[in-house]
C-alpha positions in Angstrom: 82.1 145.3 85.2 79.2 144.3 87.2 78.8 142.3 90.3 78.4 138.9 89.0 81.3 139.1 87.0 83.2 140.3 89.5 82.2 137.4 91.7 83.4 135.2 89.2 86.7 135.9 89.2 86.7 136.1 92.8 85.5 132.4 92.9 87.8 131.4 90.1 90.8 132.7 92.0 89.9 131.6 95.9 91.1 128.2 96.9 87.7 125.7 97.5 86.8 125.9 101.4 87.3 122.8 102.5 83.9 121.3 104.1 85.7 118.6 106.8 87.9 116.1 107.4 88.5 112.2 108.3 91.5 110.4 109.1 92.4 107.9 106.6 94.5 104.9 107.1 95.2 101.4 106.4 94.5 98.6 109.0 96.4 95.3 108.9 93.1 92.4 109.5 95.5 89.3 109.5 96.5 89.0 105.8 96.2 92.2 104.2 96.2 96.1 104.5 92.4 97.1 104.1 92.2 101.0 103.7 89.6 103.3 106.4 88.9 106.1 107.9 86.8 107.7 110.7 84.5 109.0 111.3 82.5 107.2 109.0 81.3 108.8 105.3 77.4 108.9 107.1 78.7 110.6 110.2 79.6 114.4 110.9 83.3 115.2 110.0 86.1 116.9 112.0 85.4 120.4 111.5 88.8 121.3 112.9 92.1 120.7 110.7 93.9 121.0 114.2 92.1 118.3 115.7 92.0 116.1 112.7 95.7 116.4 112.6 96.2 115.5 116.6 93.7 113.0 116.4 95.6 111.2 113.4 99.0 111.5 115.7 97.2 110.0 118.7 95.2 107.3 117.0 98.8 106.4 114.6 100.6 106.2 118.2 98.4 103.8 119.3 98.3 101.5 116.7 101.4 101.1 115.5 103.3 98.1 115.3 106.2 98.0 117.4 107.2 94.7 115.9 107.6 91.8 113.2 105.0 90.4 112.6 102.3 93.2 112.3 99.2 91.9 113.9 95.6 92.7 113.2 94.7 95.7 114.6 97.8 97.3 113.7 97.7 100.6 111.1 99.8 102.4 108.6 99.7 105.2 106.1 98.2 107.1 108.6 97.0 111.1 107.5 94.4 113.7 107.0 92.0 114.1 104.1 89.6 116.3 103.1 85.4 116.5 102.6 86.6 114.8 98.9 88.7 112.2 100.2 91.9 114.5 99.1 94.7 114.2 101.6 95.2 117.5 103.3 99.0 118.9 104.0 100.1 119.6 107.6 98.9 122.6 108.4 102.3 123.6 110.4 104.5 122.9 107.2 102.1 122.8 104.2 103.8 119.8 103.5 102.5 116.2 103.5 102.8 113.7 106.0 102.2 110.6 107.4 102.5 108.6 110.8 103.1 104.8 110.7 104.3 104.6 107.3 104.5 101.3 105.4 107.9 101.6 104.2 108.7 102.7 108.0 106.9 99.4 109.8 109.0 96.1 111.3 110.0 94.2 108.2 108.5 96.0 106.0 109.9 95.1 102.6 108.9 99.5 101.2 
């Protein structure tokens, strides 16, 4: 076999590195959920999963609604996703998750 097919399986069997990631979430403007993210699509990622991750926790912690009614401002379906938009599992589990979710918030019907 010779190198390049060797470096074809190789590719074929290696997870896709993943190239950054944004913290995605859903912001309550008044009358409906509008889904976001940051940093924005023109700006640099988070090249750290870590920090992604803590950053989603801090930013979900301050924005959450503590009661009915939710007011503007106020977020849900917070997580991490990757350079694709892909949400990413917690790297401590390898499991997904979520802060503020919608089936969690003050009257939240699910």
């Amino acid at each position: 076999m010779n190198l390049k097919e060797a470096m074809q399986f190789i590719d074929q069997g290696w997870k896709r590195r993943l190239k950054g990631f944004r913290v995605h979430f859903e912001r309550w403007d008044g009358t409906q959920w509008i889904p976001d993210h940051f940093p924005d699509p023109g700006s640099k990622p988070i090249t750290s999963e870590v920090s992604a991750w803590e950053l989603a926790r801090r930013f979900a912690q301050a924005t959450r609604p503590d009661q009915d009614p939710i007011g503007p401002g106020n977020t849900a379906n917070v997580h991490v996703v990757d350079d694709l938009g892909n949400p990413v599992l917690f790297y401590g589990t390898h499991a997904p998750l979520g802060f503020n979710k919608k089936k969690d918030l003050p009257g939240s019907a699910g």
